[in-house]
Rosetta silent file (secondary structure, phi, psi, omega in degrees, C-alpha in Angstrom):
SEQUENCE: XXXXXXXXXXXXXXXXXXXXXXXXXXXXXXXXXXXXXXXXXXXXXXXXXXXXXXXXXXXXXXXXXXX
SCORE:     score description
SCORE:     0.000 S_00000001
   1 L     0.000  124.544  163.743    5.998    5.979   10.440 S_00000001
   2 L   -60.264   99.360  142.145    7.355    2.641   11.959 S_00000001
   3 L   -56.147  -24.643  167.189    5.892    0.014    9.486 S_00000001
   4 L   -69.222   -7.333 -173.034    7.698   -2.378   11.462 S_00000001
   5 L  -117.662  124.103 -157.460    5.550   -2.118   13.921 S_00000001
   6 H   -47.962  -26.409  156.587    2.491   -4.172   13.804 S_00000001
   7 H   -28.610  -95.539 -150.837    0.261   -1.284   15.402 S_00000001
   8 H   -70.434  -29.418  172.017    1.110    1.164   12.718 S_00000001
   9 H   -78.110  -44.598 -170.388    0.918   -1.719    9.742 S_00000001
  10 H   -95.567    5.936  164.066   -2.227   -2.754   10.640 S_00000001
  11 H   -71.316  -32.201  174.691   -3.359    0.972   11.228 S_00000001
  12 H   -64.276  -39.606 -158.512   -2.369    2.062    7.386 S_00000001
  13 H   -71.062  -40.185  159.904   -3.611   -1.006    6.371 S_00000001
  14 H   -48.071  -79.436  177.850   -7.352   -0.292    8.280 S_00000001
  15 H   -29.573  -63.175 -149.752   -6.873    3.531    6.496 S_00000001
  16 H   -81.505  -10.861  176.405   -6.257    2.334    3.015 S_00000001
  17 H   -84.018  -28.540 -146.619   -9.497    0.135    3.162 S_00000001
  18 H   -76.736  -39.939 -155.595  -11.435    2.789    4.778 S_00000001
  19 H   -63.623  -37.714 -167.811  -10.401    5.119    2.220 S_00000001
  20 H   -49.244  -47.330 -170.264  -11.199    2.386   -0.650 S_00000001
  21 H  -108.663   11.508  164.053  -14.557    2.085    0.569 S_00000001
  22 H   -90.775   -2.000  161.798  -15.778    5.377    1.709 S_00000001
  23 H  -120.099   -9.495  166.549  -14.784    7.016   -1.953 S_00000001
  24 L   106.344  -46.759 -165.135  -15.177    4.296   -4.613 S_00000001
  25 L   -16.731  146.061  159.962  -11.383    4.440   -5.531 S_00000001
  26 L  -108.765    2.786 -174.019  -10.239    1.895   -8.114 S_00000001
  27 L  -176.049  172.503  171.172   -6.267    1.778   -7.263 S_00000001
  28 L  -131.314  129.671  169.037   -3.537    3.476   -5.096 S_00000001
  29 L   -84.142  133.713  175.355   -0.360    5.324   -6.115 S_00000001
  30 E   -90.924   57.541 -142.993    2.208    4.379   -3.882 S_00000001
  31 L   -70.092  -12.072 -166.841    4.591    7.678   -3.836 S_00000001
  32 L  -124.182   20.083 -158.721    7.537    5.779   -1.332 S_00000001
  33 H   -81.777  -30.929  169.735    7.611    2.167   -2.144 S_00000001
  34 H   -59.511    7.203 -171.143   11.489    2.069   -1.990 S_00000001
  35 H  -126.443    8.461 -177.218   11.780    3.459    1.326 S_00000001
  36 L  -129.159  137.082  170.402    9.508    0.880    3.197 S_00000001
  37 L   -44.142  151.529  166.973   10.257   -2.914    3.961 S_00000001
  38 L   -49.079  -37.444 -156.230    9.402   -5.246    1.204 S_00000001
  39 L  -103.486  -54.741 -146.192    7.031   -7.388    3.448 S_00000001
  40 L   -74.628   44.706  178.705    4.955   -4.547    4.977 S_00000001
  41 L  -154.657   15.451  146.856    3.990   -3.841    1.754 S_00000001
  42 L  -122.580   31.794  144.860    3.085   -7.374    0.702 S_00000001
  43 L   -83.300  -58.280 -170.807    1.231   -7.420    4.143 S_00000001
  44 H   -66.854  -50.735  170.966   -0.428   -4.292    2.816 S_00000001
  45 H   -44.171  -33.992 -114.853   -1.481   -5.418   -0.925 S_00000001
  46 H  -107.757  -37.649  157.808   -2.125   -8.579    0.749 S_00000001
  47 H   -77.356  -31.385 -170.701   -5.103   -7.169    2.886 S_00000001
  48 H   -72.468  -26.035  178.509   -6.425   -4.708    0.503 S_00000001
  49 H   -65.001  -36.043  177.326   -6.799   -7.568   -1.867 S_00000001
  50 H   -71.705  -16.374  167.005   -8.620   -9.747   -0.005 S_00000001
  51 H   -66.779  -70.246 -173.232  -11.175   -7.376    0.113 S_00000001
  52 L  -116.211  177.957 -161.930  -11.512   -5.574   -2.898 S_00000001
  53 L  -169.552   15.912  152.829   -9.075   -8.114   -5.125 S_00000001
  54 L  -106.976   -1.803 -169.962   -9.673   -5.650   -8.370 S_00000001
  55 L   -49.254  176.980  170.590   -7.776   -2.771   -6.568 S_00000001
  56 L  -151.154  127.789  155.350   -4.566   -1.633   -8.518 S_00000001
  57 L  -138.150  117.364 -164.132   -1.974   -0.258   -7.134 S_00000001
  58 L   -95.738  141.067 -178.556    1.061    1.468   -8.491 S_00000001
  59 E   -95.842  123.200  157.869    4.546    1.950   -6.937 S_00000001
  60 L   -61.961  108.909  158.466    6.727    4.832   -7.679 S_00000001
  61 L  -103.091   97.402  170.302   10.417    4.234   -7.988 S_00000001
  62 L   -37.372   67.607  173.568   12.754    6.972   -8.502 S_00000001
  63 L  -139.863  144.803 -170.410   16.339    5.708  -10.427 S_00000001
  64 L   -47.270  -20.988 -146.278   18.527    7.229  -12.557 S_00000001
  65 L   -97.172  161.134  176.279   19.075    4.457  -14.909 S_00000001
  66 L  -111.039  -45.741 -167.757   15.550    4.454  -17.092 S_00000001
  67 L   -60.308    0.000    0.000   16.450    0.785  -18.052 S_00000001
């Protein structure tokens, strides 16, 4: 998905609330965060927070190095 494109950022961003508040979740795993701009993903925390502002959400990064 084009994240770049304000359409499609604020459609995940609409999704991940819907999802927050039609099941109760407490957090999100984030299975891609290295493969998406930087900002649409402090766009995205940025709304979910304002909302529910106890969410958690974890990123997955893949790198060889452990350190």
């Amino acid at each position: 998905m084009n994240t770049e494109n304000p359409a499609v950022e604020q459609y995940l961003l609409q999704n991940s609330i819907w999802w927050a508040e039609i099941s109760g979740l407490d957090g999100y795993r984030v299975d891609t965060l290295p493969y998406v701009a930087r900002k649409f993903w402090a766009n995205w925390h940025a709304g979910l927070h304002r909302l529910y502002p106890r969410l958690t959400t974890v990123g997955e990064v893949f790198h060889p190095d452990p350190a």
